[in-house]
NUROBA-558121 format. One record per residue (C-alpha): residue number from 1; residue in one letter; y, x, z. Coordinates in Angstrom, 3 decimals. Last residue first. Example, Ala and Ser with C-alpha at 12.3 -4.5 7.8 and 13.67 -1.06 7.14 Angstrom:
2
  badren  roza        py        px        pz
       2     S    -1.060    13.670     7.140
       1     A    -4.500    12.300     7.800
END
This chain:
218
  badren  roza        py        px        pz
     218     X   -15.830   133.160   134.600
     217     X   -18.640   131.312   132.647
     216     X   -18.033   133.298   129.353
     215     X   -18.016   136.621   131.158
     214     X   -21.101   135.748   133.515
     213     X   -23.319   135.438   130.406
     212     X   -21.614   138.098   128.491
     211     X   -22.378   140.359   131.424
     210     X   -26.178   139.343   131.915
     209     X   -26.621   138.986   128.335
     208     X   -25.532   142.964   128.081
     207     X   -27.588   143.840   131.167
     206     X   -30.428   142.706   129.277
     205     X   -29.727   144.952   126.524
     204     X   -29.297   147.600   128.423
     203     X   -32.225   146.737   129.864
     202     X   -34.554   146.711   126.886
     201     X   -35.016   150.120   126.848
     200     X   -36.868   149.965   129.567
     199     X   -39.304   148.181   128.032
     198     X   -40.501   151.083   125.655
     197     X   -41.971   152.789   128.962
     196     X   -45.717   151.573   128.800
     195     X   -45.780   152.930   125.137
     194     X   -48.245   155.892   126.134
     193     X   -50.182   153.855   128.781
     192     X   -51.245   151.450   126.281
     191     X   -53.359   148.308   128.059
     190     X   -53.194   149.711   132.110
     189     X   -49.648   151.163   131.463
     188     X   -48.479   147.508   130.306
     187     X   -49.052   145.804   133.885
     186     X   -46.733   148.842   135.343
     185     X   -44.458   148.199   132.654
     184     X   -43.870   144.430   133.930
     183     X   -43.455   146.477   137.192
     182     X   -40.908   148.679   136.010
     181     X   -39.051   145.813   134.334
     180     X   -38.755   143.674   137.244
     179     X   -37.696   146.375   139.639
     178     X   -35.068   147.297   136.467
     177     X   -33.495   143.404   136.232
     176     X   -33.617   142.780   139.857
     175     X   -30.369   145.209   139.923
     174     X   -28.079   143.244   137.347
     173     X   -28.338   139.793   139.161
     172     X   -27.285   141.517   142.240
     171     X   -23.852   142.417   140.556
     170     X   -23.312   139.306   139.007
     169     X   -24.386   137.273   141.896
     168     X   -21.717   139.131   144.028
     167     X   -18.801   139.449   141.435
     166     X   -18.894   135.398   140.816
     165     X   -18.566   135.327   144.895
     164     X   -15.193   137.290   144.478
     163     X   -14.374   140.740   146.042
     162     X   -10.943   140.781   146.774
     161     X   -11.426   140.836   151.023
     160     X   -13.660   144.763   150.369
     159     X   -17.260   144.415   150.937
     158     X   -19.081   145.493   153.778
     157     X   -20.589   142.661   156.144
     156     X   -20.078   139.980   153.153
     155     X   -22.508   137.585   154.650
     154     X   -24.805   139.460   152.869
     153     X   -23.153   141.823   150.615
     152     X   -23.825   145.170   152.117
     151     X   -27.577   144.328   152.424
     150     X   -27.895   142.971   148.774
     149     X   -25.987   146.385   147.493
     148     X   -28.125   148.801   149.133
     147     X   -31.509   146.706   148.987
     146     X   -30.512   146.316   144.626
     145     X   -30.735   150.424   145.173
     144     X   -33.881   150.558   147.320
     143     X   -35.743   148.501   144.557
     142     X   -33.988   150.236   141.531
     141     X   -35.528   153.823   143.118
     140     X   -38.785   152.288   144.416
     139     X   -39.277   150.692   140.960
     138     X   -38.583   153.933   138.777
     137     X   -40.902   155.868   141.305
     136     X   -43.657   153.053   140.710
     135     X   -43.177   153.438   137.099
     134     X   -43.227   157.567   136.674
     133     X   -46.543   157.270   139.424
     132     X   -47.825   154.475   137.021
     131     X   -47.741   156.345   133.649
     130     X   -50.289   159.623   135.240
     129     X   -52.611   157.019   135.912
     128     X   -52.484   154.933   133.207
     127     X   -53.521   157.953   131.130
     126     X   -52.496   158.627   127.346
     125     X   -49.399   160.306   128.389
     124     X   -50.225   163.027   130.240
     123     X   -47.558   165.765   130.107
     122     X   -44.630   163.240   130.021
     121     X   -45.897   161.176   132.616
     120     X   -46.726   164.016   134.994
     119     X   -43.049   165.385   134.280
     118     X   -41.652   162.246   134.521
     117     X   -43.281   161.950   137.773
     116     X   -42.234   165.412   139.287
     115     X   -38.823   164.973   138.037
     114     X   -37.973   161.337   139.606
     113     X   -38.754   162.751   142.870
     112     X   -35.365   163.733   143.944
     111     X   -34.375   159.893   142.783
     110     X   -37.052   158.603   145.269
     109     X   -34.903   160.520   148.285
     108     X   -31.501   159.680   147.111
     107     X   -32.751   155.424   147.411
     106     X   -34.092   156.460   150.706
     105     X   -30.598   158.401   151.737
     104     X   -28.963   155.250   150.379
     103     X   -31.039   152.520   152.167
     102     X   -30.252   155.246   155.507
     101     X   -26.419   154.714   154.931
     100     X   -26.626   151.191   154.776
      99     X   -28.384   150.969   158.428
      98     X   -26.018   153.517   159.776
      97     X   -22.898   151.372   158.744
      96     X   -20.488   151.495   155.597
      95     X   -17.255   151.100   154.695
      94     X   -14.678   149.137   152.186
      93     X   -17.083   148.290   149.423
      92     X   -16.695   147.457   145.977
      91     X   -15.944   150.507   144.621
      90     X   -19.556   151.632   145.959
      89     X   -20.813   149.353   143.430
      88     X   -18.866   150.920   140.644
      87     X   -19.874   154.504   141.944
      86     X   -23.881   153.116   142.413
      85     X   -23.993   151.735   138.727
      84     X   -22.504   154.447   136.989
      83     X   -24.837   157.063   138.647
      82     X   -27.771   154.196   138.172
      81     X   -26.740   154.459   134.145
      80     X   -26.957   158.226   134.272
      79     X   -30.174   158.204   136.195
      78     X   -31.152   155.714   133.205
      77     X   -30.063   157.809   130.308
      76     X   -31.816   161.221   131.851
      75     X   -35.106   159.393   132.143
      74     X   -35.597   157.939   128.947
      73     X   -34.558   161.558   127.688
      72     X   -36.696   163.348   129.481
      71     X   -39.253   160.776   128.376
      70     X   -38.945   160.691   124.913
      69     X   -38.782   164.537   124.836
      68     X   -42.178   165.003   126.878
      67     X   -43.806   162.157   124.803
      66     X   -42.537   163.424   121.585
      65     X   -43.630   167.006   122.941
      64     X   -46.946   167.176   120.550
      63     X   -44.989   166.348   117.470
      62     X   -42.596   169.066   118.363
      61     X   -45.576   171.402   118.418
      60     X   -47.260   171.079   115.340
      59     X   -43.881   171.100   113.198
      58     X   -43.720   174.575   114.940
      57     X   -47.259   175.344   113.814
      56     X   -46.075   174.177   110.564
      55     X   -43.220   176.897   110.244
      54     X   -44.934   179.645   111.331
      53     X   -46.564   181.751   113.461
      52     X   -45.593   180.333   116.916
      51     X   -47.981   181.247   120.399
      50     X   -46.493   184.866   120.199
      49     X   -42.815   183.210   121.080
      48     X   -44.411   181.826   123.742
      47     X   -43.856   177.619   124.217
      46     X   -41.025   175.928   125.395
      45     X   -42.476   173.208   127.611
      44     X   -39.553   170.619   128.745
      43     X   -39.953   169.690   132.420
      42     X   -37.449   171.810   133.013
      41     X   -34.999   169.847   131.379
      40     X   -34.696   167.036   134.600
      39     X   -34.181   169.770   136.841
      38     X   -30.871   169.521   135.738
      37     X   -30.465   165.529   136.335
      36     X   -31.980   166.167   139.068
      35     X   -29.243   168.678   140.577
      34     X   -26.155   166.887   139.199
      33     X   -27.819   163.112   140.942
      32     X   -28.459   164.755   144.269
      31     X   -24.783   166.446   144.106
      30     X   -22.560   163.003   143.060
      29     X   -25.060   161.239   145.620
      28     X   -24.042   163.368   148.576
      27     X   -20.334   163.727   147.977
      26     X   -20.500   159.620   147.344
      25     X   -22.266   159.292   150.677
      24     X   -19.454   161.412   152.816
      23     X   -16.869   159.344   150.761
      22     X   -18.105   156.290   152.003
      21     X   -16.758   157.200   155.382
      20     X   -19.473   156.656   158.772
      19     X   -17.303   159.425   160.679
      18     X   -13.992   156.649   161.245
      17     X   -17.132   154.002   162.280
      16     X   -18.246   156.505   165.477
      15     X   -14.626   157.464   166.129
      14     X   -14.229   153.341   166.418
      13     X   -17.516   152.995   168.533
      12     X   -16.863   155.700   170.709
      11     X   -13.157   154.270   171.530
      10     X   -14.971   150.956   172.075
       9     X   -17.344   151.970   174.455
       8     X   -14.028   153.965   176.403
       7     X   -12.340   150.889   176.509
       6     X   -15.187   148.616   177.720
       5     X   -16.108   151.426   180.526
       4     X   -12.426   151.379   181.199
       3     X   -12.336   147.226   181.253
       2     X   -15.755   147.154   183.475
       1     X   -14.539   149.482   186.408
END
């Protein structure tokens, strides 16, 4: 009675595994990221066209969306950047389990919010508290992201046989570098809330050491 009962546990198991695909997750993300990256431009005000006169109250107005346009923009870049980031790390990987699946539905579920609190931070940006909720989203979305990739490489659990040790560290290196960003701009919100997000443009640059960094010790 044992070695059926064995046989038919495993059978579930392997059908089980065959509907955990990566593919299913990539299909997911590819959509999540389209749609908020759209929604992403609505948080640009276009005013009434009975609300402009002339050319100076236009000049008026751009200068009053700098924030709103900086910010959009800020955000677009780095959803485009954790796109990038999640197919190349998803490369990497030769399955996937229930607990890794649920990190990435999290880390989906803080980038659907990245709208509402780049709108709020756009709108408002001379307040600390409308900065923090665009900072603590940007930290909850790198945070579940580097948990996605540190839980599939420990102990290798999911990674493909080619990926190399040097690969590993690079990779996780690269995601503690916007958690520790967002919350270093967290601490700057509280000084000058409206220049709390200039240090995230300092990751590409980061990134950059990071890769030359690994390149010349490889």
């Amino acid at each position: 009675m044992t070695e059926p009962i064995k046989k038919e546990t495993n059978q579930v198991t392997e059908k089980h595994q065959r509907w955990l695909t990566l593919n299913r997750i990539a299909a997911l993300t590819d959509g999540i990221f389209a749609i908020v990256m759209t929604l992403l431009v609505l948080t640009l005000n276009v005013p009434e066209e009975v609300e402009i006169f002339n050319a100076c109250q236009i000049r008026d107005f751009l200068h009053s969306q700098w924030h709103v346009l900086y910010i959009y923009f800020l955000s677009f870049m780095i959803l485009a950047k954790f796109w990038t980031a999640h197919h190349s790390q998803f490369s990497h990987l030769k399955a996937t389990n229930p607990t890794h699946l649920w990190i990435n539905i999290i880390f989906l579920m803080f980038i659907a919010l990245l709208p509402f609190s780049s709108s709020i931070s756009g709108d408002l940006p001379i307040y600390w508290v409308s900065q923090c909720p665009f900072h603590l989203n940007m930290f909850l979305i790198s945070i579940t992201f580097l948990m996605s990739w540190q839980y599939a490489s420990k102990g290798r659990r999911l990674l493909k046989d080619d990926v190399s040790e040097n690969l590993i560290k690079y990779i996780s290196l690269k995601a503690w570098t916007t958690p520790i960003v967002s919350i270093f701009c967290i601490g700057i919100a509280f000084i000058v809330p409206a220049y709390s997000s200039i240090p995230y443009l300092l990751i590409p640059i980061i990134h950059k050491f990071i890769r030359s960094h690994f390149k010349n010790k490889s």
